[in-house]
C-alpha positions as CSV (number, residue, x, y, z in Angstrom):
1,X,3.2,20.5,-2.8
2,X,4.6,18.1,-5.3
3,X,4.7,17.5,-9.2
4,X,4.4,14.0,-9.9
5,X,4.6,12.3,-13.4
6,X,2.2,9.3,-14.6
7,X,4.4,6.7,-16.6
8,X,3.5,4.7,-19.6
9,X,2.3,2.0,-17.2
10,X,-0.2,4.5,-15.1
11,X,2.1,4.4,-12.2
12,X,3.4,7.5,-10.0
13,X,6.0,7.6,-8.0
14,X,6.1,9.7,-4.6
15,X,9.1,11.5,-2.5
16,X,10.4,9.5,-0.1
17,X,9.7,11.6,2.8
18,X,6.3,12.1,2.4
19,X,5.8,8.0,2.5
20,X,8.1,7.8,5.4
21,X,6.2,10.7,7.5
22,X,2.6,8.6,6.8
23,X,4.3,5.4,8.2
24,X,4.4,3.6,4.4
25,X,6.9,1.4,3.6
26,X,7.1,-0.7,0.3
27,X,4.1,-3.6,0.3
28,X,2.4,-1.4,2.5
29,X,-1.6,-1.1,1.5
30,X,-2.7,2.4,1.0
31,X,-6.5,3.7,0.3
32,X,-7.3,5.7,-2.5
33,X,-10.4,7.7,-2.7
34,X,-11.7,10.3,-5.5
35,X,-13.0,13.4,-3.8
36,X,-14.8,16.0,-6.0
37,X,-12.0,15.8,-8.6
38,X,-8.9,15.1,-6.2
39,X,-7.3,11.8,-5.5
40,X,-6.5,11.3,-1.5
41,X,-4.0,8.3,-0.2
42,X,-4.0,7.4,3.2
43,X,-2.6,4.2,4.9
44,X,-4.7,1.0,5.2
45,X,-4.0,0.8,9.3
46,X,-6.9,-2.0,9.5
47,X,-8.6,-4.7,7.5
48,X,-9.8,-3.1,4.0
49,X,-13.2,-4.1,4.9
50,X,-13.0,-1.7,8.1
51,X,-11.4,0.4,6.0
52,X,-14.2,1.0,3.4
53,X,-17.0,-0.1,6.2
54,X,-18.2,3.1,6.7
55,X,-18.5,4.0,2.9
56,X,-20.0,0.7,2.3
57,X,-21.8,-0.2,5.4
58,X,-25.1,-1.0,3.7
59,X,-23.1,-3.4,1.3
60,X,-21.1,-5.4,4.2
61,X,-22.7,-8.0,6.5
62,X,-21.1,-7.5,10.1
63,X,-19.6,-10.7,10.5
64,X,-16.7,-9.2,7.8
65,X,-15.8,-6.7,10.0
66,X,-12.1,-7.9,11.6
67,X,-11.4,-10.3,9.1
68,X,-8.7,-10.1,6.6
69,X,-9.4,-10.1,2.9
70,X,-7.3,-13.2,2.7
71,X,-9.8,-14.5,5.3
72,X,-13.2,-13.2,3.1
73,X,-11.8,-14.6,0.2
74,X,-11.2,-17.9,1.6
75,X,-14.7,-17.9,3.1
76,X,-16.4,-17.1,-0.1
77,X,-14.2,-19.4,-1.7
78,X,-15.6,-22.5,0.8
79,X,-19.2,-21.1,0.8
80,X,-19.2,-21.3,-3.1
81,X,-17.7,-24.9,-3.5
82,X,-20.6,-25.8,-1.2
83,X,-22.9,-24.2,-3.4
84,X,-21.7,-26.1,-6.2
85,X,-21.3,-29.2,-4.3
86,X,-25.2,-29.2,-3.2
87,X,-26.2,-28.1,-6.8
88,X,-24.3,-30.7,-8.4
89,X,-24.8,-33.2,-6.1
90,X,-21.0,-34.1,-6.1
91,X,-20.6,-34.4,-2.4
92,X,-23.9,-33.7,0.2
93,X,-21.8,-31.5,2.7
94,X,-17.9,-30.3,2.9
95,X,-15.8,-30.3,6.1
96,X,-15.3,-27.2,7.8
């Protein structure tokens, strides 16, 4: 077990050792979930949306699964410039 201290900014810092034995190296992506008053980390080892699938099945359409956020974003990203396109009428379809 180890004491931690939260900082001005809301930021902890954690030994070393116990990143290195979970595989996390600086940039790395880590999941943080709040369990009946406890915090729990564990590494991101897929896509976040595979990550949080299970927790959020109901709220993620199956064609996300395996895609990067980078990729969703840039999806929803296209899908809504269509929708403003069409609504506009600026343009009557955008090139995929």
């Amino acid at each position: 077990m180890h004491i931690a201290t939260i900082s001005s900014k809301r930021q902890i810092t954690l030994p070393k050792h116990l990143l290195e034995s979970l595989g996390l190296e600086p940039k790395k992506k880590v999941l943080i979930e709040r369990d009946k008053g406890t915090l729990r980390l564990r590494p991101v080892r897929k896509s976040v949306v595979e990550e949080t699938a299970g927790s959020l099945k109901k709220y993620v359409h199956p064609s996300l699964l395996g895609k990067s956020i980078e990729e969703i974003d840039r999806e929803a990203k296209k899908l809504y410039a269509e929708y403003l396109a069409k609504k506009y009428g600026l343009v009557r379809k955008i090139k995929k």
